[in-house]
Legacy VTK file of the C-alpha trace (Angstrom):
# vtk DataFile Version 3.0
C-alpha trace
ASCII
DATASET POLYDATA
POINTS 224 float
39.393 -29.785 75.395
37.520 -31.645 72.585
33.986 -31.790 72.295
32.294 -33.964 70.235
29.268 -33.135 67.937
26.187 -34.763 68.589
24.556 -36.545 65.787
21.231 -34.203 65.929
23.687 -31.601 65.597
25.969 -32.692 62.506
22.246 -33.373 60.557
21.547 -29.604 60.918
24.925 -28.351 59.936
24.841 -30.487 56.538
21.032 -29.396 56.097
21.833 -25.696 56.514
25.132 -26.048 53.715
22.887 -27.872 50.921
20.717 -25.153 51.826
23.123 -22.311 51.330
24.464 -24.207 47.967
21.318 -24.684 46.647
20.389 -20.634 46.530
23.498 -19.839 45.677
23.140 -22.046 42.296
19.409 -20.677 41.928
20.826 -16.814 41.886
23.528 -18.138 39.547
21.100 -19.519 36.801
19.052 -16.757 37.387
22.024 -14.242 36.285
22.736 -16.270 33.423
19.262 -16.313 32.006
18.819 -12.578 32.998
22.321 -12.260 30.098
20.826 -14.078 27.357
17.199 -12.192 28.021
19.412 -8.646 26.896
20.320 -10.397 23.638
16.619 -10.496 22.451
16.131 -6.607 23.262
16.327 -4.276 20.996
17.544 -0.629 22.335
15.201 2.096 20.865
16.043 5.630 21.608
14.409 6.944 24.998
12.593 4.083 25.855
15.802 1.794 26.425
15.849 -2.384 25.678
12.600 -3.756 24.733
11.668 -6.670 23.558
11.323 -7.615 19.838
8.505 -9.376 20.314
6.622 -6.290 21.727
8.067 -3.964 19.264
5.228 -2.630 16.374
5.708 -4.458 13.092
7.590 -2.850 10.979
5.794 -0.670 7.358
5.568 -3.238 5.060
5.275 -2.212 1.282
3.196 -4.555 -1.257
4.560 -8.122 -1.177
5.440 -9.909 -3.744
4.318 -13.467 -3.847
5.708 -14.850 -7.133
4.286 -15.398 -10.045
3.628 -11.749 -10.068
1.046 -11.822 -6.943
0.860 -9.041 -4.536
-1.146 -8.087 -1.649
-1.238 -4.327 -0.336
0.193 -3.729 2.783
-1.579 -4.108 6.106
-4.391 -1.833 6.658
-4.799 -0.281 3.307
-7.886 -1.135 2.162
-8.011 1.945 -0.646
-10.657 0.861 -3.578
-10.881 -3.098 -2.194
-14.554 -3.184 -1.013
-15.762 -1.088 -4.500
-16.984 -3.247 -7.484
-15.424 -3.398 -10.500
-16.013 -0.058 -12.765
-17.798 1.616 -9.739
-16.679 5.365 -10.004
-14.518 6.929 -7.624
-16.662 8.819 -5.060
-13.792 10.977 -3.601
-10.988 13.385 -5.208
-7.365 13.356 -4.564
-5.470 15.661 -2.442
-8.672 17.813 -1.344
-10.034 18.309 -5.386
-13.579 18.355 -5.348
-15.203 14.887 -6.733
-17.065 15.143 -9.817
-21.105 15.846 -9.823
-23.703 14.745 -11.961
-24.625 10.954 -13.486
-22.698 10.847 -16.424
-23.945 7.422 -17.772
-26.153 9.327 -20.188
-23.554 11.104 -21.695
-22.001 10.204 -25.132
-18.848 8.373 -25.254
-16.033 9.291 -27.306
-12.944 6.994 -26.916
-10.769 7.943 -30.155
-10.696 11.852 -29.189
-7.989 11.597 -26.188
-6.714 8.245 -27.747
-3.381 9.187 -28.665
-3.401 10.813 -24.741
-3.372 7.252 -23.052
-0.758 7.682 -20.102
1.199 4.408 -19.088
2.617 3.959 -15.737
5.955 1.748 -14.056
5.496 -1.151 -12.452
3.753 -0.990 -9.367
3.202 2.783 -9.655
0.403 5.374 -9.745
2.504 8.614 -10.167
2.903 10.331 -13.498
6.336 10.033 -15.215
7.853 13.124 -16.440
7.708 11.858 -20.033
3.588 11.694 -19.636
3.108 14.912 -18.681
3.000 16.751 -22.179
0.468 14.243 -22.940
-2.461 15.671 -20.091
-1.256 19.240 -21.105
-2.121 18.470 -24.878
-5.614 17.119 -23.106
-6.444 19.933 -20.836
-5.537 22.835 -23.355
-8.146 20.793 -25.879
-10.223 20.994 -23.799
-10.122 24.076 -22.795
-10.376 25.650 -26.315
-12.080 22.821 -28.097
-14.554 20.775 -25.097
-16.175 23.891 -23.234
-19.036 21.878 -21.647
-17.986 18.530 -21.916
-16.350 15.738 -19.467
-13.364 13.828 -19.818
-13.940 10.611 -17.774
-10.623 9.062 -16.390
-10.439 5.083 -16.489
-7.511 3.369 -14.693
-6.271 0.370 -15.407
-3.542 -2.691 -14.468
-1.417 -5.416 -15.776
-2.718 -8.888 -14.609
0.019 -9.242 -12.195
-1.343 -8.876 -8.673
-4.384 -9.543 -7.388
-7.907 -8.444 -8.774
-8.289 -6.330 -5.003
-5.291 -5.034 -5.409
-5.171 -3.757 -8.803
-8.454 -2.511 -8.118
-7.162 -0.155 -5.657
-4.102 0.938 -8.001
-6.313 1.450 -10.798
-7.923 3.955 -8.569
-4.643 5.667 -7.451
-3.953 5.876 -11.263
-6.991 7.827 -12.173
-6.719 9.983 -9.553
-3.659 10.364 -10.056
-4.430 11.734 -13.694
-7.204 13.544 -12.278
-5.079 15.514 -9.740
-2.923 17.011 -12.375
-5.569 17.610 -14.299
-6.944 20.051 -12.025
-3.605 21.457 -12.065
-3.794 22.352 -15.643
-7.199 24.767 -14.920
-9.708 21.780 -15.882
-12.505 21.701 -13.686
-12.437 18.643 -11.409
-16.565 18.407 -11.227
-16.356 17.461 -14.659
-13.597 14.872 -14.332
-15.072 11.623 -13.049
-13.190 8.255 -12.495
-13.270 5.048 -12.865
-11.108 2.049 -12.051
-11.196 -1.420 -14.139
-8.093 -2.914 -12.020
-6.817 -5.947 -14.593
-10.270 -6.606 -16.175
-10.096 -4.584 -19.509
-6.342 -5.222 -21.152
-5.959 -3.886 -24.435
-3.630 -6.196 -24.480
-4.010 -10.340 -24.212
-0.311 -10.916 -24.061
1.656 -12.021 -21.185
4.932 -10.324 -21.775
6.889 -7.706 -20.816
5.510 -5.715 -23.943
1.643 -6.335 -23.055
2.130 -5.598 -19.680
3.624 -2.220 -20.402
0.400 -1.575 -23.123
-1.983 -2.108 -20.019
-0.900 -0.365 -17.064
-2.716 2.751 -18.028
-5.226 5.372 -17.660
-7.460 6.214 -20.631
-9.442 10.130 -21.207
-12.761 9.223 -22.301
-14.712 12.558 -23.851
-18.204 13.117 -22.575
-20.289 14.819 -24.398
-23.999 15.675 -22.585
-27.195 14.318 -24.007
LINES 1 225
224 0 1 2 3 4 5 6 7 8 9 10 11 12 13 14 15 16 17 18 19 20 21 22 23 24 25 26 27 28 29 30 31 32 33 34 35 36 37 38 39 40 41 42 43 44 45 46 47 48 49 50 51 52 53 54 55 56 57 58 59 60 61 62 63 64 65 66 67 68 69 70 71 72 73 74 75 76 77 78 79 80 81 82 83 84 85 86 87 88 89 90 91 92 93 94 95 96 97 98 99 100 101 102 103 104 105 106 107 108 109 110 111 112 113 114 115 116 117 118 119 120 121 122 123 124 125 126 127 128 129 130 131 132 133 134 135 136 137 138 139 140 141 142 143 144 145 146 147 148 149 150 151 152 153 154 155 156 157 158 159 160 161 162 163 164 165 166 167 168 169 170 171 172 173 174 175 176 177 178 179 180 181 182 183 184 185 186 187 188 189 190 191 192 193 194 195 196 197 198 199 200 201 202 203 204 205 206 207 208 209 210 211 212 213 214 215 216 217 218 219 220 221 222 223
């Protein structure tokens, strides 16, 4: 026998199929955009995919932003907030700083002259072919300086930015100062100072002049 559909009937059938097609196209889409979210994840061991955009920013070193510029990397703030000249209040790798006011003290800049150590690019730490140079210092002044300071200035290129060559100006004297104190010289008598780019001995602005002023220069102190 054939029954015939009532027209109430045949509206509710075609309602319930766009129903039915329309979720089954939202749960397609939804897979598809649920693919292409994987390809911005980044899997990091034990923790699984996570996004890039919540992952920690990566250690950045100094940047380079031509013409010689650079900026420290985030958060180090070593020597930025000090003034020009101001001495180091603090000694490397645990070495007591050095006590006393020493701005009454005599100033002899020709003694340790020839004991000027220069520095790479960039760099605070001593080359091998320096060293000789603070072992001639220390044994002087050992045998020769009982008494007596040797003040530590550190000093830049003019590449960079004044804050930041402030701060490795500091590294460099301390950096001095540290070995030193290696070498049996007492690190209360071995104050510091930073000058960043302010006090080239050089005016050029070569290769050659900037290799003249990254540098760290032994001043002899000699009590009033």
């Amino acid at each position: 026998m054939h029954h015939r559909l009532s027209a109430p009937f045949k509206k509710m059938k075609l309602a319930k199929l766009s129903y039915l097609l329309t979720v089954g196209l939202t749960l397609s889409l939804t897979g598809v955009g649920c693919r292409k979210g994987l390809d911005k994840t980044t899997s990091i061991p034990g923790r699984g995919h996570q996004p890039i955009s919540d992952m920690a920013a990566p250690v950045r070193e100094p940047r380079d932003l031509g013409q010689g510029g650079l900026l420290p990397p985030p958060g180090d703030r070593t020597g930025l907030d000090r003034p020009i000249g101001q001495v180091i209040p603090q000694g490397a790798a645990g070495i007591p700083q050095a006590k006393g006011d020493f701005t009454g003290w005599t100033e002899n800049r020709e003694e340790f002259s020839a004991q000027t150590v220069y520095f790479d690019f960039d760099k605070s730490n001593i080359k091998p072919g320096e060293v000789s140079k603070l072992e001639e210092a220390a044994r002087r002044m050992k045998s020769n300086f009982v008494g007596k300071a040797l003040r530590i200035e550190g000093h830049c290129d003019e590449r960079g930015t004044e804050e930041y060559n402030r701060a490795l100006g500091d590294r460099r004297a301390l950096s001095v100062r540290e070995k030193l104190a290696a070498l049996g010289l007492d690190p209360e008598m071995l104050p510091t100072i930073t000058f960043g780019e302010e006090k080239p001995v050089d005016s050029g602005h070569d290769d050659a002049a900037w290799t003249r002023n990254r540098r760290a220069e032994l001043i002899l102190l000699s009590p009033p």
